[in-house]
C-alpha positions as CSV (number, residue, x, y, z in Angstrom):
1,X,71.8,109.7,112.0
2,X,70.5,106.8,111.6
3,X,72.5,102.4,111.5
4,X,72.2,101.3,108.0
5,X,71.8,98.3,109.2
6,X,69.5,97.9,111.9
7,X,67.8,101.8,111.9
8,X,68.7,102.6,115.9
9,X,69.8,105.9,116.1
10,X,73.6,106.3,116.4
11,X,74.2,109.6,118.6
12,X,73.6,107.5,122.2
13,X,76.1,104.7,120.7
14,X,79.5,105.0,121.5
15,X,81.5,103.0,118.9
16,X,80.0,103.2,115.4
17,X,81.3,104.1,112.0
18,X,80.5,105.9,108.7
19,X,82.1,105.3,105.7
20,X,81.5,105.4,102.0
21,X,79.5,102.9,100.3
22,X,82.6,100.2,98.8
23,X,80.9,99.8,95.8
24,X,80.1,103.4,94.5
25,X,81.1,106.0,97.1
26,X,77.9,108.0,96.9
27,X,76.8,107.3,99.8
28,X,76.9,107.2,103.4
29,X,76.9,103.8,104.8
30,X,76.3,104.1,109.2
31,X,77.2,101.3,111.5
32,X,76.2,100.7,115.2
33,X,78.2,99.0,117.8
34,X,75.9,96.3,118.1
35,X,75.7,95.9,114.0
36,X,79.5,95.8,113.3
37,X,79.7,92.6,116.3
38,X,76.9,90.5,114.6
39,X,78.2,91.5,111.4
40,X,74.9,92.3,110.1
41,X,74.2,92.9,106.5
42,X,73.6,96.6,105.3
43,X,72.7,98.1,101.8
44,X,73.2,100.9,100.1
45,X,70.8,103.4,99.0
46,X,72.5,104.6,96.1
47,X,73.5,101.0,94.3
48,X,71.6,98.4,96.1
49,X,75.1,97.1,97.2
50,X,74.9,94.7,100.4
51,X,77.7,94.0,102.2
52,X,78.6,92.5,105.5
């Protein structure tokens, strides 16, 4: 599995998250440690949603 944001694979990361796209819930939206500090933009591949 794969950071939605940034692409680095999440399995050697300690603190990431998953959670359902906010705007349509079809999808899986990944986060990496390193994404969720910088507060990096990510978008979903379902809805084109981008979010924070």
């Amino acid at each position: 599995m794969n950071c939605s944001s940034c692409g680095v694979r999440i399995e050697t990361q300690k603190n990431w998250v998953e959670f359902d796209c906010p705007s349509c819930w079809k999808k899986k939206v990944v986060r990496c440690e390193r994404c969720k500090k910088l507060v990096n933009t990510y978008m979903c591949g379902s809805c084109k949603f981008i979010g924070p």
